[in-house]
C-alpha positions as CSV (number, residue, x, y, z in Angstrom):
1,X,0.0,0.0,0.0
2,X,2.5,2.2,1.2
3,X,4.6,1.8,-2.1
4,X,1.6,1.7,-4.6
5,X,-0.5,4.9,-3.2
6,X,1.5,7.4,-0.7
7,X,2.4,9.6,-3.4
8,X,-1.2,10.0,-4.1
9,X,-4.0,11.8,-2.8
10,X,-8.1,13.1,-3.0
11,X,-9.7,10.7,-5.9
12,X,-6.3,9.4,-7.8
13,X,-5.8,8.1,-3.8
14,X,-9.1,6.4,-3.4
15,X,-8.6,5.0,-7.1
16,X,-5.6,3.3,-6.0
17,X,-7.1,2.1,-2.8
18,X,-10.1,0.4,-4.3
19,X,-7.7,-1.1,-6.9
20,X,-5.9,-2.7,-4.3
21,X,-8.7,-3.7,-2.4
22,X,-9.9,-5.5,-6.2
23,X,-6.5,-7.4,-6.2
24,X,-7.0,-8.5,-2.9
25,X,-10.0,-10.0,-3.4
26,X,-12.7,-7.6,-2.0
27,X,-16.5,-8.2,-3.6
28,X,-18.0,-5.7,-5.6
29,X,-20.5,-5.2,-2.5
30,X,-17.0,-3.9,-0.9
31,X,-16.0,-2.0,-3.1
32,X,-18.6,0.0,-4.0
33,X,-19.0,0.9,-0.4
34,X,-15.6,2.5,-0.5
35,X,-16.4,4.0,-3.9
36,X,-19.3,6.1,-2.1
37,X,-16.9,7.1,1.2
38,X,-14.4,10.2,0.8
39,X,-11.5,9.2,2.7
40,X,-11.2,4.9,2.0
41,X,-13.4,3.8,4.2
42,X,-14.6,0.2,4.7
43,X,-17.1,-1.6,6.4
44,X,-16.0,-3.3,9.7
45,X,-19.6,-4.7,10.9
46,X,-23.3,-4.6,10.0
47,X,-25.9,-4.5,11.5
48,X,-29.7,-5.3,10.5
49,X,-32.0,-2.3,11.8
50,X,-34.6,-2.9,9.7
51,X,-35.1,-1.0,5.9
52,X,-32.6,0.9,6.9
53,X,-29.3,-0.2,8.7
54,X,-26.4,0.2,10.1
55,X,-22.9,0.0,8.9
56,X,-19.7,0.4,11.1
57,X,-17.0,2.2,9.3
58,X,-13.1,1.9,9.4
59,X,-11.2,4.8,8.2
60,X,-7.7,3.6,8.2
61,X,-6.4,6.9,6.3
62,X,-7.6,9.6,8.8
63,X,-5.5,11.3,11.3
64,X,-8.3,11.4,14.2
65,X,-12.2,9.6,14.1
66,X,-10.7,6.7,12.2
67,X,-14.0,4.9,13.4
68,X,-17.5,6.1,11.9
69,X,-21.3,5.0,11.4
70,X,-22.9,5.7,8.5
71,X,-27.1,4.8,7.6
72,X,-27.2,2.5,4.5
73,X,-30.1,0.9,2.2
74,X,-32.0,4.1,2.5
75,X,-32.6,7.1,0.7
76,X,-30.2,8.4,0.0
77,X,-28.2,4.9,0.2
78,X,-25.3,6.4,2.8
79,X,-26.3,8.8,5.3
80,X,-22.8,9.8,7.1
81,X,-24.0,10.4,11.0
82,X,-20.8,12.6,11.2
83,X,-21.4,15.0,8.1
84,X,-22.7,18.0,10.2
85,X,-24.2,19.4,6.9
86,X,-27.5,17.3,7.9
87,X,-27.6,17.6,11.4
88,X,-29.8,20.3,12.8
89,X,-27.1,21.9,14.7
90,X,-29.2,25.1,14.8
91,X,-31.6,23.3,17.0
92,X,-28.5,24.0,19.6
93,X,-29.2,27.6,19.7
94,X,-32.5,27.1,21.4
95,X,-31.5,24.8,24.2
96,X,-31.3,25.9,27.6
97,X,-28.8,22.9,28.5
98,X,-26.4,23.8,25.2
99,X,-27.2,27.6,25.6
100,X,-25.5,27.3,29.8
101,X,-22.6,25.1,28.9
102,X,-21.9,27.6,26.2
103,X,-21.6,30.5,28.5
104,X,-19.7,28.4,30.9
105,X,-17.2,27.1,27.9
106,X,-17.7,30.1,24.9
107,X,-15.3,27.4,22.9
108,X,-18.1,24.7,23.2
109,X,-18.0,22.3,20.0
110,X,-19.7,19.8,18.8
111,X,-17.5,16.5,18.1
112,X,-18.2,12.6,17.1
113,X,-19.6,10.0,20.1
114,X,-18.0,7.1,20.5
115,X,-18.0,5.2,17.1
116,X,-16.5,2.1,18.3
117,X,-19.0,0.6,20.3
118,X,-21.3,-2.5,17.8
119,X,-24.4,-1.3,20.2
120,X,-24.9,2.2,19.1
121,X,-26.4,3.9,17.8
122,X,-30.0,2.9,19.1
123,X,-32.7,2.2,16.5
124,X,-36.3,2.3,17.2
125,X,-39.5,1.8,14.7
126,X,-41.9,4.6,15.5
127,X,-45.7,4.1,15.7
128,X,-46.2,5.6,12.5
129,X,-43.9,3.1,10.9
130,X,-41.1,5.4,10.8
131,X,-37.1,4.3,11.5
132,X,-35.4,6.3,14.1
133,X,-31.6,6.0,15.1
134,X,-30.5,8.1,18.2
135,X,-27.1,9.1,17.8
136,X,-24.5,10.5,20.6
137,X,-22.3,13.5,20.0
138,X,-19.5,15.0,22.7
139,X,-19.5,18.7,23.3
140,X,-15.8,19.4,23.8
141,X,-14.6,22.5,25.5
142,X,-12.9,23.7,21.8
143,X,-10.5,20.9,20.4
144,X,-10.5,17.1,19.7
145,X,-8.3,17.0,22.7
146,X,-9.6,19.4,24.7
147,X,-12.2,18.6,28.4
148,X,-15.1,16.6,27.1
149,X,-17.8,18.8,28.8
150,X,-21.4,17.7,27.4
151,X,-23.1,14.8,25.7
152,X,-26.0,15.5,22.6
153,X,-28.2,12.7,21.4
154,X,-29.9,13.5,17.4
155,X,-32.7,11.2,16.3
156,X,-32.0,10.8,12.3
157,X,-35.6,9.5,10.7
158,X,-36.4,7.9,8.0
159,X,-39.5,7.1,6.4
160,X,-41.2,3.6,5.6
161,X,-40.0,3.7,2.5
162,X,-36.6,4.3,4.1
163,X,-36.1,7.7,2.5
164,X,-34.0,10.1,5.1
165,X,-36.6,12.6,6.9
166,X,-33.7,14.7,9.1
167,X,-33.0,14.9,12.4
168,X,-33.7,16.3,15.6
169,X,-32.0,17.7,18.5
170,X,-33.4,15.3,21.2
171,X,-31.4,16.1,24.3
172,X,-28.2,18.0,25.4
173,X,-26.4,16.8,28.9
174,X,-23.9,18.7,31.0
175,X,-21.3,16.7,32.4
176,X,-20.6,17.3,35.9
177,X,-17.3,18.1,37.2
């Protein structure tokens, strides 16, 4: 790997990564997979949640959050639960909880939960026949480093169909010092 691709990187990287992966054997399911992540990512474990489900991720190419979840076999097929560009993160500005800790900590950010863990994120099937997924997030006191100093939970919905509804801010937690 290291001979074939370091001298690479953005698509021509991921090109050479998939190839590889090809001449090592991966299936086309594989492959594919990897095809639709950004930074050559591949599927650790699966999990049936119903239409939709879950896929653990492993990034082997990042510097930090090597480990993610993503939502496949939905609408759209990959919902990344760490691409903050479909999280409600404005729903923050209206809670009390997030709205204190920020005063407290004005560098407050928001951060990936735990994405190791085979058990998370929680899926539920609504009355209404809907899919929900509650998913964790830290609030760090400013860096990836830096005093872990909150917890937030986001549903992420999905229709019967399995098409991807949004989320929703469903509870922000202080931690106690």
């Amino acid at each position: 790997m290291d001979r074939e691709c370091s001298h690479l990187s953005g698509a021509e990287f991921q090109a050479c990564f998939i190839s590889l992966m090809r001449n090592l054997g991966a299936s086309p399911a594989a492959l594919r997979f990897t095809s639709l992540t950004d930074t050559a990512g591949y599927v650790r474990n699966f999990r049936n949640a119903g239409k939709v489900d879950i896929a653990y991720v492993f990034y082997p190419f990042r510097a930090n959050e090597n480990f993610g979840i993503v939502l496949v076999n939905g609408n759209p097929e990959m919902v990344d639960v760490d691409d903050f560009s479909v999280i409600d993160l404005a729903a923050l500005k209206s809670d009390s909880t997030y709205l204190k800790i920020v005063r407290e900590f004005p560098d407050a950010a928001v951060w990936p939960g735990d994405r190791y863990r085979l058990d998370m994120p929680k899926s539920e099937t609504l009355p209404d026949g809907t899919q929900r997924f509650l998913v964790g997030y830290w609030l760090q006191n400013g860096c990836h480093a830096c005093e872990r100093i909150g917890t937030i939970v986001y549903a992420f919905d999905f229709d019967k169909q399995g098409k991807f509804l949004g989320t929703k801010l469903v509870t922000v937690t202080a931690l106690h010092r």
